[in-house]
C-alpha positions in Angstrom: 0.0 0.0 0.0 2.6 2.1 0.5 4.3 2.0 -2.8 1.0 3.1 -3.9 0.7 6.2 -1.8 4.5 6.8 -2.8 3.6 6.9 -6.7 1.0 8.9 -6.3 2.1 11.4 -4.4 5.0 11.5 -6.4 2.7 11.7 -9.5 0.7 14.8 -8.3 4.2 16.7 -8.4 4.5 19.0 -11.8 7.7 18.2 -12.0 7.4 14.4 -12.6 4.8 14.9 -14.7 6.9 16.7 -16.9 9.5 14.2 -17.1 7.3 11.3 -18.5 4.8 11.4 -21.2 1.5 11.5 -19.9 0.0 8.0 -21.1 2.8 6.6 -19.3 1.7 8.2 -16.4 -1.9 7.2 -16.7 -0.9 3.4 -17.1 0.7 3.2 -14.0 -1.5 4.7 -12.3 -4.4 2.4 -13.9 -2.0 -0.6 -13.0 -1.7 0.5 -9.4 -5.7 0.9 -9.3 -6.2 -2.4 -10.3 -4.2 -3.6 -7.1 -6.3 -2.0 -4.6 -9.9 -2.6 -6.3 -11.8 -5.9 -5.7 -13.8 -7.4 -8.6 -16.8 -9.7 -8.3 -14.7 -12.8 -9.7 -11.5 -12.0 -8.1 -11.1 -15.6 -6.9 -11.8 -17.2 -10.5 -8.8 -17.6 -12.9 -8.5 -16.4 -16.3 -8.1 -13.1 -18.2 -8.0 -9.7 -16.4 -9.1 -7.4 -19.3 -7.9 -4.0 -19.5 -9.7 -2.1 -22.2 -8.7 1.3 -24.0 -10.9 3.6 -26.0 -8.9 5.8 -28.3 -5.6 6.2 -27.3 -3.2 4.0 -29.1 -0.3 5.6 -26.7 -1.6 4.1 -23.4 -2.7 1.0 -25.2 0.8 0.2 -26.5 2.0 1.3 -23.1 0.1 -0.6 -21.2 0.0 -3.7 -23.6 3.7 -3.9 -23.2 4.5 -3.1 -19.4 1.9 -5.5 -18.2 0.3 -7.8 -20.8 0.8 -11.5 -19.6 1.3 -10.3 -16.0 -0.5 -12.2 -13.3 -3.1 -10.6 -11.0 -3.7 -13.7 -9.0 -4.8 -16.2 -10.4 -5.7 -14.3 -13.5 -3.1 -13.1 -16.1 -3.1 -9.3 -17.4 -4.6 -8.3 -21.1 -4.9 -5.1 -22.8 -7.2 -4.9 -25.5 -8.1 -2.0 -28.0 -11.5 -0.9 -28.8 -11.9 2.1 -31.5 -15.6 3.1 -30.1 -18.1 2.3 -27.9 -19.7 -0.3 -30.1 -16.5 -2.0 -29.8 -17.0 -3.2 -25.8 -17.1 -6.1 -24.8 -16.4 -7.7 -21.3 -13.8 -6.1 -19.7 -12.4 -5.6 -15.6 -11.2 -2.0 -16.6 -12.0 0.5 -19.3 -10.4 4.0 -19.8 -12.2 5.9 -22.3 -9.7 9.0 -23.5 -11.0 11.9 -23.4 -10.3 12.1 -27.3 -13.6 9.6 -26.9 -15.4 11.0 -24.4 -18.7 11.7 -26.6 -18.8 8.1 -26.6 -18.9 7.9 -22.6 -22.8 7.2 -22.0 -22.5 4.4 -24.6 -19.5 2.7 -23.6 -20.5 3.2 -20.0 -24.0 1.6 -20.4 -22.6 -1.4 -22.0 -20.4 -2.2 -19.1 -23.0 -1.0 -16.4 -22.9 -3.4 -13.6 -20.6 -5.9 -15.0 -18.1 -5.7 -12.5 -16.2 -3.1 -14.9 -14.3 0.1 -13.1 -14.3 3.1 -16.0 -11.8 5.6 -16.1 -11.9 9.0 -17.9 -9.7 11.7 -18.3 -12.3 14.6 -19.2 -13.8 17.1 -16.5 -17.4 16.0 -15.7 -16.9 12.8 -16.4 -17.0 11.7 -12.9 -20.1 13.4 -12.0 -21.9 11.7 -15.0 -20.7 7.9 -13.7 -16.8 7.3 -14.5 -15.7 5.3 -11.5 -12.2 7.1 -11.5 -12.0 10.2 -13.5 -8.1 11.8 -13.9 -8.0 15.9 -13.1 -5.6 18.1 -12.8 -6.0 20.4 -9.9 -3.4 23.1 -9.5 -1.2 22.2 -12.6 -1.2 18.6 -10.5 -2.4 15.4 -11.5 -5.4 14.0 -9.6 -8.2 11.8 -9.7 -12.0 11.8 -8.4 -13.9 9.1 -7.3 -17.4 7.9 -7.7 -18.2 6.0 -4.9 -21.6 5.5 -6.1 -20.9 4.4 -9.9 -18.2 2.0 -8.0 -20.6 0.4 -5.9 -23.0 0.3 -8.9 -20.2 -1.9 -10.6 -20.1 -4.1 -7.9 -16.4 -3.3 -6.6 -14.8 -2.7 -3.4 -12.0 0.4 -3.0 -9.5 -0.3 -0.7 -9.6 2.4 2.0 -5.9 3.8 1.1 -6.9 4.5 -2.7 -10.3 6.2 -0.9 -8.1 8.5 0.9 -6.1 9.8 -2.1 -9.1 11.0 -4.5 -11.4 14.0 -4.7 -14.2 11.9 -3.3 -17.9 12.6 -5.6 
């Protein structure tokens, strides 16, 4: 938990964020969610699915740090959708905010599937993102949704709680 509170903190400093690429940024900190989120079939083996919705940046990013990882019993992989009629089953969707007109869509599809949406757009996390990125102060942060979490059926560690602009 602690390495957790370490990256982010050091992740809501300008300065980092200027030294790496912000899709970089955005996949560890989608990595690092993952560890401190409970899914539905957490004890079941198989695929974890993360899911990107236009941006082919954090997609490759993602698709080569973690792909073929294990989570558990279950083994990371990325996959790449081009729009919201695209979705299928996933653990974990981030819709960029290149995408974000397709929010509602991709949102409903996954509704209460046991699938945590993240967005990058302002608004986004009032509308039903689980986890939407902000920057705050020329700082990167993220809100929370408690209520679209608990609407997908997951659990949010307390530490990861205590880090977001809670909505």
């Amino acid at each position: 938990k602690s390495f957790l509170v370490i990256a982010l903190m050091a992740l809501g400093t300008s300065t980092f964020a200027q030294e790496k690429p912000l899709h970089e940024i955005y996949s560890m900190m989608v990595y690092n969610f993952t560890k401190y989120i409970q899914w539905p079939d957490h004890d079941k083996s198989g695929e974890f699915v993360i899911a990107v919705i236009g941006n082919n940046d954090m997609y490759n990013t993602l698709n080569t740090w973690y792909a073929g990882k294990p989570k558990g019993t279950k083994t990371y992989v990325v996959k790449k959708f081009n729009s919201a009629a695209e979705v299928t089953e996933c653990h974990l969707l981030f819709i960029d905010k290149s995408k974000s007109g397709e929010f509602a869509a991709a949102n409903d599809k996954v509704k209460g599937k046991g699938t945590l949406v993240i967005t990058d757009k302002n608004g986004l996390g009032e509308k039903g993102s689980c986890i939407n990125f902000k920057t705050v102060d020329t700082k990167l942060k993220f809100e929370l949704n408690q209520q679209a979490v608990d609407a997908s059926n997951l659990k949010v560690s307390g530490a990861l709680s205590s880090m977001a602009i809670l909505i």
